[in-house]
DSSP file (Angstrom, degrees, kcal/mol; ACC not computed):
  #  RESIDUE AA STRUCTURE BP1 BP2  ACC     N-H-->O    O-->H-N    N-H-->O    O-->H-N    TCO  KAPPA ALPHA  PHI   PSI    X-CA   Y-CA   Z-CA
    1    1 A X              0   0    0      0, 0.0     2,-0.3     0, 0.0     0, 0.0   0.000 360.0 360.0 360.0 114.3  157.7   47.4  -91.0
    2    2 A X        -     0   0    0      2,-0.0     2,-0.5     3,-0.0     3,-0.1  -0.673 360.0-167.0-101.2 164.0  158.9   45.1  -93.6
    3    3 A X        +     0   0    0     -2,-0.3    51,-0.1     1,-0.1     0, 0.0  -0.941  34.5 143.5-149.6 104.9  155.9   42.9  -95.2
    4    4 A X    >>  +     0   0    0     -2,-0.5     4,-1.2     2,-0.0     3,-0.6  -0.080  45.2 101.2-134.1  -1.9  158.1   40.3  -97.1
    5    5 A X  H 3>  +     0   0    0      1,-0.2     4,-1.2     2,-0.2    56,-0.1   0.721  61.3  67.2 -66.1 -11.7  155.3   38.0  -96.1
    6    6 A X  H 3> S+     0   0    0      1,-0.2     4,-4.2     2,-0.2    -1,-0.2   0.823 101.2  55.6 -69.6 -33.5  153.5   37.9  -99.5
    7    7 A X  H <> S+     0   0    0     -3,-0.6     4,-0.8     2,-0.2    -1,-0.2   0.752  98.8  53.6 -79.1 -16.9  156.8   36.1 -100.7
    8    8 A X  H  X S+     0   0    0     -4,-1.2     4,-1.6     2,-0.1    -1,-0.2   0.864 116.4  44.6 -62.1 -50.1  156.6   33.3  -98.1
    9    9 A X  H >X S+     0   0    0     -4,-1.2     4,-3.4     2,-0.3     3,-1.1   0.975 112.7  49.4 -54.5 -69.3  152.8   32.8  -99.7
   10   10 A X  H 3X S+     0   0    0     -4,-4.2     4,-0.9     1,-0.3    -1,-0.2   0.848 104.9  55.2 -49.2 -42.1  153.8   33.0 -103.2
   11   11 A X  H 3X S+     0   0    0     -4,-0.8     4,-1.1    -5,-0.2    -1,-0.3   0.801 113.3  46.6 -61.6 -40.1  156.8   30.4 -102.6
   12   12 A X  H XX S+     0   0    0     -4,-1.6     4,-1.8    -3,-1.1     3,-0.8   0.939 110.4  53.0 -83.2 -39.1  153.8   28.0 -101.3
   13   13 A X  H 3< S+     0   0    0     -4,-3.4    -2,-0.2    48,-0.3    -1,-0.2   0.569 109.0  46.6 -48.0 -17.4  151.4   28.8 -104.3
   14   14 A X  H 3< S+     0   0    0     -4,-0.9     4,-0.3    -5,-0.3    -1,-0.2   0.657 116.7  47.7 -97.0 -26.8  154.0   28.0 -106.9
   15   15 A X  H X< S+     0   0    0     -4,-1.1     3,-3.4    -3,-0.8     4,-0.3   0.989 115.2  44.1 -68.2 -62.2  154.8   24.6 -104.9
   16   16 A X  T >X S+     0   0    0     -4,-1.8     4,-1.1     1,-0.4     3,-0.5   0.294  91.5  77.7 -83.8   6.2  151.7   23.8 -104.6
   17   17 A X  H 3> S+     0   0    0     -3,-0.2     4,-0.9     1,-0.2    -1,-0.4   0.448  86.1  74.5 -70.4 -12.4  150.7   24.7 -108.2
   18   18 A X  H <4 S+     0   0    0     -3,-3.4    -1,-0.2    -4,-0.3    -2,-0.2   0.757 110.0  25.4 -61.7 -30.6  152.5   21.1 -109.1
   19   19 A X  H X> S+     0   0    0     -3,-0.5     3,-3.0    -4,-0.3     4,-1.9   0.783 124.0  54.4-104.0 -68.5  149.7   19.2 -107.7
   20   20 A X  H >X S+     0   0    0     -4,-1.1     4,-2.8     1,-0.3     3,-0.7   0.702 111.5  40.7 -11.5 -75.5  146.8   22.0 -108.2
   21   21 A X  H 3< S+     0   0    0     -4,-0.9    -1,-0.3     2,-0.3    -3,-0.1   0.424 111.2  55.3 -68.3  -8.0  147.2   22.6 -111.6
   22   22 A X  H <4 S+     0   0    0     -3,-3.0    -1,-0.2     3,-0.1    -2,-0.2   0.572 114.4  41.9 -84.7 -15.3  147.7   19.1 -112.5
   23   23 A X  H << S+     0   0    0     -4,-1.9    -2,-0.3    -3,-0.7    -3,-0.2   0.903 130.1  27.1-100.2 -52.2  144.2   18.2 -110.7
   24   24 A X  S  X S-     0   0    0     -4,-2.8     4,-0.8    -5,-0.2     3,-0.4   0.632  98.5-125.3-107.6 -19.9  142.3   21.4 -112.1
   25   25 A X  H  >  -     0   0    0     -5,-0.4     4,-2.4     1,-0.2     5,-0.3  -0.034  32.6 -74.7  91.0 133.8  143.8   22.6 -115.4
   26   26 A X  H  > S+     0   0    0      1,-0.2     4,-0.8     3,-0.2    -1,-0.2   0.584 125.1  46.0 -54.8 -20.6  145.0   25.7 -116.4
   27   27 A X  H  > S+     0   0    0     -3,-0.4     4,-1.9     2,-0.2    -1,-0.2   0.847 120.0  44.3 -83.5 -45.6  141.9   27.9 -117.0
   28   28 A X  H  < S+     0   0    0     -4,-0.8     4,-0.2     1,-0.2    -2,-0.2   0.761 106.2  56.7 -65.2 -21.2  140.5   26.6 -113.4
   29   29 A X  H  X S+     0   0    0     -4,-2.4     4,-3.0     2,-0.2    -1,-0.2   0.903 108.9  50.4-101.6 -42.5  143.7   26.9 -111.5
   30   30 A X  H  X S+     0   0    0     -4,-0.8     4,-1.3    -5,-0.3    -2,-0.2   0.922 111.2  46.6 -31.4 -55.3  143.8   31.1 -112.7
   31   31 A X  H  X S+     0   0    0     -4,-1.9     4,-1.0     2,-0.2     5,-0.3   0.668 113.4  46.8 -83.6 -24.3  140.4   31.9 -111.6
   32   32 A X  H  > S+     0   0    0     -4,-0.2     4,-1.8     2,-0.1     5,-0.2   0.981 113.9  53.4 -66.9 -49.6  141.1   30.0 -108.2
   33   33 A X  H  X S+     0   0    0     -4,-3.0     4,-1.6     2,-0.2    -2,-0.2   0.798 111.1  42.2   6.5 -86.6  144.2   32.1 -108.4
   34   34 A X  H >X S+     0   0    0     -4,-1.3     3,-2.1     1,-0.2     4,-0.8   0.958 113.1  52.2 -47.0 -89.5  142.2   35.2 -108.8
   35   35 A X  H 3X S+     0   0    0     -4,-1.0     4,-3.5     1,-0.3     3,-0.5   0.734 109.9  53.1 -40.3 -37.3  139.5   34.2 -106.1
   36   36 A X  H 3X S+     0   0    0     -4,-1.8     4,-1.5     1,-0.3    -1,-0.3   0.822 111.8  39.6 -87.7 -29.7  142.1   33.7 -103.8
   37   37 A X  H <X S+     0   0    0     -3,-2.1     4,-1.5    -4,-1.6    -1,-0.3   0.590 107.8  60.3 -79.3  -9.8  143.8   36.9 -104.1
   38   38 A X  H  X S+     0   0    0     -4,-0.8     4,-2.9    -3,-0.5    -2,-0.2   0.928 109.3  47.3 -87.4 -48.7  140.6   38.7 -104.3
   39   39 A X  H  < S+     0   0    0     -4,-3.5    -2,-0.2     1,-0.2    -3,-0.1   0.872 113.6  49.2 -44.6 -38.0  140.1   37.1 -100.6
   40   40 A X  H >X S+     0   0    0     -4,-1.5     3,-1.7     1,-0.2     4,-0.5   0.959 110.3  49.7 -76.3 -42.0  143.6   38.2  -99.6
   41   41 A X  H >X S+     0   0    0     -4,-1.5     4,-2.6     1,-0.4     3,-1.5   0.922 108.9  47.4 -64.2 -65.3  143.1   41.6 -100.8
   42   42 A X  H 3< S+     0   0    0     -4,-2.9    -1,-0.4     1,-0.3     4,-0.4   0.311 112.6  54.6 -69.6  28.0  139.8   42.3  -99.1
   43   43 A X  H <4 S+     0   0    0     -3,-1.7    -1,-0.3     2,-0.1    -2,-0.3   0.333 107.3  52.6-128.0  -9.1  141.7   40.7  -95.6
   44   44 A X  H X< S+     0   0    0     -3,-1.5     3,-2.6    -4,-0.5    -2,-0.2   0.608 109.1  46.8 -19.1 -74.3  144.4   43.2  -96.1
   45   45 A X  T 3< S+     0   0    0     -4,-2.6    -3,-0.1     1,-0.3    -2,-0.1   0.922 118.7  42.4 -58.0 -54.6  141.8   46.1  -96.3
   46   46 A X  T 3  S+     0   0    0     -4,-0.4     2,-0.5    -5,-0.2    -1,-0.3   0.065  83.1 117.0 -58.0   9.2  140.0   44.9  -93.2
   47   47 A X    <   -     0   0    0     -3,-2.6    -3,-0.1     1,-0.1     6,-0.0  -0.690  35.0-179.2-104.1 119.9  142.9   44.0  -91.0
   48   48 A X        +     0   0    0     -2,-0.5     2,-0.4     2,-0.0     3,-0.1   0.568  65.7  48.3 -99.8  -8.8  143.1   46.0  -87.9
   49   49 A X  S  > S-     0   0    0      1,-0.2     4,-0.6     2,-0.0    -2,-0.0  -0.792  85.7-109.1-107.7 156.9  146.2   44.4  -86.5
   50   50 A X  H >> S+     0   0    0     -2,-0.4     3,-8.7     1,-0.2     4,-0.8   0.985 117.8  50.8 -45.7 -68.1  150.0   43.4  -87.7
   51   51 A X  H 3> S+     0   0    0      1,-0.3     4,-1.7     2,-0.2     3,-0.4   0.787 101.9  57.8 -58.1 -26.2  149.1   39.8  -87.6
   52   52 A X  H 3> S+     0   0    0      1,-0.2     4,-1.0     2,-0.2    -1,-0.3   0.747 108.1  46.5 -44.1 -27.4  146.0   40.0  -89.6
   53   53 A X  H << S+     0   0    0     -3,-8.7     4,-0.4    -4,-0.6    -1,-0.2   0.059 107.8  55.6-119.9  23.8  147.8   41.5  -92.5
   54   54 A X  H >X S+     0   0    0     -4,-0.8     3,-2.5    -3,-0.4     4,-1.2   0.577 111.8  47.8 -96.0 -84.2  150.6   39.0  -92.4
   55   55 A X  H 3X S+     0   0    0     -4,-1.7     4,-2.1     1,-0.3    -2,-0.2   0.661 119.4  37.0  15.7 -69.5  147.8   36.5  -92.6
   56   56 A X  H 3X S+     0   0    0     -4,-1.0     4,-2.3    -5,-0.2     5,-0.3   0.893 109.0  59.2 -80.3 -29.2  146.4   38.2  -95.2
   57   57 A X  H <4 S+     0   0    0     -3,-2.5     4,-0.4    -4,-0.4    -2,-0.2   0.669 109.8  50.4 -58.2 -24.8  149.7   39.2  -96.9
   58   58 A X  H  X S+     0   0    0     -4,-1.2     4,-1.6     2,-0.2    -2,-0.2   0.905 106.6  57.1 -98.6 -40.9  150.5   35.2  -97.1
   59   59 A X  H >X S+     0   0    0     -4,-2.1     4,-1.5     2,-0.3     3,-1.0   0.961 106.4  43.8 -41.2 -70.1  147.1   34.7  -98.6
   60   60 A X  H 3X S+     0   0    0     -4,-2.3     4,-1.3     1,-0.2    -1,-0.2   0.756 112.5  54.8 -18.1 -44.1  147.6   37.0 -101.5
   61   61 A X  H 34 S+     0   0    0     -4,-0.4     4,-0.4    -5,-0.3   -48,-0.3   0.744 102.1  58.4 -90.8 -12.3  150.8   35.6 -101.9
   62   62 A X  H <X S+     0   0    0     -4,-1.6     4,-0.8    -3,-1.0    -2,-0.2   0.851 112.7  37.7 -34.7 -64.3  149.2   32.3 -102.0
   63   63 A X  H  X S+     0   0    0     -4,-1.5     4,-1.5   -27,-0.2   -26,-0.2   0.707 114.2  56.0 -76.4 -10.0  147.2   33.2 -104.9
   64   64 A X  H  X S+     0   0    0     -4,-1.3     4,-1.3     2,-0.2    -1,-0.2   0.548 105.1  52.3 -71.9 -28.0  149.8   35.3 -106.5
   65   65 A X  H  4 S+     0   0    0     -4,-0.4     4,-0.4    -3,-0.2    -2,-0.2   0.665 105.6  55.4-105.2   3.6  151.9   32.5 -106.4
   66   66 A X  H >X S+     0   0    0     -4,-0.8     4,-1.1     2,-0.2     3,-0.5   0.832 114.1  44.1 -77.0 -42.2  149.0   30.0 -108.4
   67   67 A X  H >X S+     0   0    0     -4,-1.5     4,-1.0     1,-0.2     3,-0.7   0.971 114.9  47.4 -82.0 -38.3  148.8   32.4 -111.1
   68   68 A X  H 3X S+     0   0    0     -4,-1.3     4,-1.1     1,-0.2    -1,-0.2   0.483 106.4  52.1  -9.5 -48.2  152.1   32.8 -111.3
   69   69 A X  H <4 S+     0   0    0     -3,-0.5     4,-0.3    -4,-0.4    -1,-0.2   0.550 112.9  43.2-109.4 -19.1  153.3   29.6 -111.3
   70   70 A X  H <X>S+     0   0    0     -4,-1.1     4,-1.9    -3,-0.7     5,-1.5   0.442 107.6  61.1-103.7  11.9  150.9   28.3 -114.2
   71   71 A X  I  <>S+     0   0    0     -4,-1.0     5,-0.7     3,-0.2     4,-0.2   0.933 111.5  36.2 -78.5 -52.2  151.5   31.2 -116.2
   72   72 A X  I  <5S+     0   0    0     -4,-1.1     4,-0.3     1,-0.1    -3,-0.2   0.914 127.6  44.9 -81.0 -18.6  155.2   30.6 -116.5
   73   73 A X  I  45S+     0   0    0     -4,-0.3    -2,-0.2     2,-0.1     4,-0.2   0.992 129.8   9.0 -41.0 -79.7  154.2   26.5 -116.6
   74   74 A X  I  X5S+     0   0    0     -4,-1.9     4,-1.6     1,-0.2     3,-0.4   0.676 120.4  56.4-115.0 -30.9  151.6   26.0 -118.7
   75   75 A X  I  ><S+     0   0    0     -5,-1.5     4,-2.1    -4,-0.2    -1,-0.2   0.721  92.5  71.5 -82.2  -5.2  150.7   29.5 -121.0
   76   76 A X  H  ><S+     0   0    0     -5,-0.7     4,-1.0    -4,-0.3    -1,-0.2   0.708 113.9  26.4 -93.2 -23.6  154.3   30.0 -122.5
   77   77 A X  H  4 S+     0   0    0     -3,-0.4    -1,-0.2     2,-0.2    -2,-0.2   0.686 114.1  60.9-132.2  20.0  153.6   27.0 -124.6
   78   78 A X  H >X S+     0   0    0     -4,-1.6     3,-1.8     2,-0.2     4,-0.8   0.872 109.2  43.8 -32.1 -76.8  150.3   27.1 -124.8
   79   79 A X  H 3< S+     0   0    0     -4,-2.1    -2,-0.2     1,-0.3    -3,-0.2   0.804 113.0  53.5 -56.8 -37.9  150.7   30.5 -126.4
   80   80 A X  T >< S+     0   0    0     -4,-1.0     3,-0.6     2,-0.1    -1,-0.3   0.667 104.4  56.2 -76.1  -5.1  153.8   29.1 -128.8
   81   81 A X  T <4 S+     0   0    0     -3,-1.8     2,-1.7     1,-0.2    -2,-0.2   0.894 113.8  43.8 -58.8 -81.0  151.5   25.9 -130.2
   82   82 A X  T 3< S+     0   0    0     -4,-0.8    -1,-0.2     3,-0.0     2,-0.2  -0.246  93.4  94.5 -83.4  25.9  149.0   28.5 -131.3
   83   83 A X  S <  S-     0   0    0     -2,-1.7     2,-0.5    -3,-0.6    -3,-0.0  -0.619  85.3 -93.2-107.3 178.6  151.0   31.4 -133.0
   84   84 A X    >   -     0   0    0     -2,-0.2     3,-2.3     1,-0.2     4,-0.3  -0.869  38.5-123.9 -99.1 135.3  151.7   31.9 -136.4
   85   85 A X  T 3  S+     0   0    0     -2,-0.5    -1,-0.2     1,-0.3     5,-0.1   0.281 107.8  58.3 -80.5   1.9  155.4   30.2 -137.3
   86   86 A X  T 3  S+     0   0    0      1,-0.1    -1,-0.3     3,-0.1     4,-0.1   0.674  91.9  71.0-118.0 -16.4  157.0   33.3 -138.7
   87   87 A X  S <  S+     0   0    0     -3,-2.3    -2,-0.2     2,-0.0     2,-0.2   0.785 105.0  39.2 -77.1 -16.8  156.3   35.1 -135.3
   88   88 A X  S    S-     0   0    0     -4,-0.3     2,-0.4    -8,-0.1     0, 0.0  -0.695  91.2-110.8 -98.9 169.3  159.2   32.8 -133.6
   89   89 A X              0   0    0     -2,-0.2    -3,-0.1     1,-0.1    -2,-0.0  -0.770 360.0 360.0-112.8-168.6  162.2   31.9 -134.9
   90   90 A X              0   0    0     -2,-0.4    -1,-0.1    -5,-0.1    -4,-0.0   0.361 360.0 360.0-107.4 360.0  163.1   28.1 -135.9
């Protein structure tokens, strides 16, 4: 049983982190992230059938692909504004 379905999910969390995370902002659009994986996770644990945990496997990968997807967006240079200049180089 392959469960490649989290990667179908992720692929829509990272598109759809172009409009999302332009409407909510980086701090908001993590913790939706988060919530949304937290849902998929417990829907995974509770799934008595295959298609339940595809469901849920694309849910998870939904929010997996929101955090994702502003992490590599919006914190990588976030984090270089706000380091000290001698820790990169020029």
């Amino acid at each position: 049983m392959h469960l490649y379905h989290q990667e179908i999910g992720c692929l829509m969390g990272a598109l759809s982190n172009l409009w999302i995370g332009d409407r909510l902002g980086r701090r908001r659009t993590i913790f939706l992230g988060g919530c949304i994986m937290i849902i998929g996770a417990i829907l995974q644990t509770t799934s008595y059938s295959y298609a339940q945990l595809v469901v849920a496997r694309i849910v998870t990968g939904i929010g997996n692909g929101l955090n994702v997807g502003i992490s590599s967006l919006i914190c990588p240079p976030f984090l270089s504004w706000h380091c000290w200049t001698d820790l990169y180089s020029t």
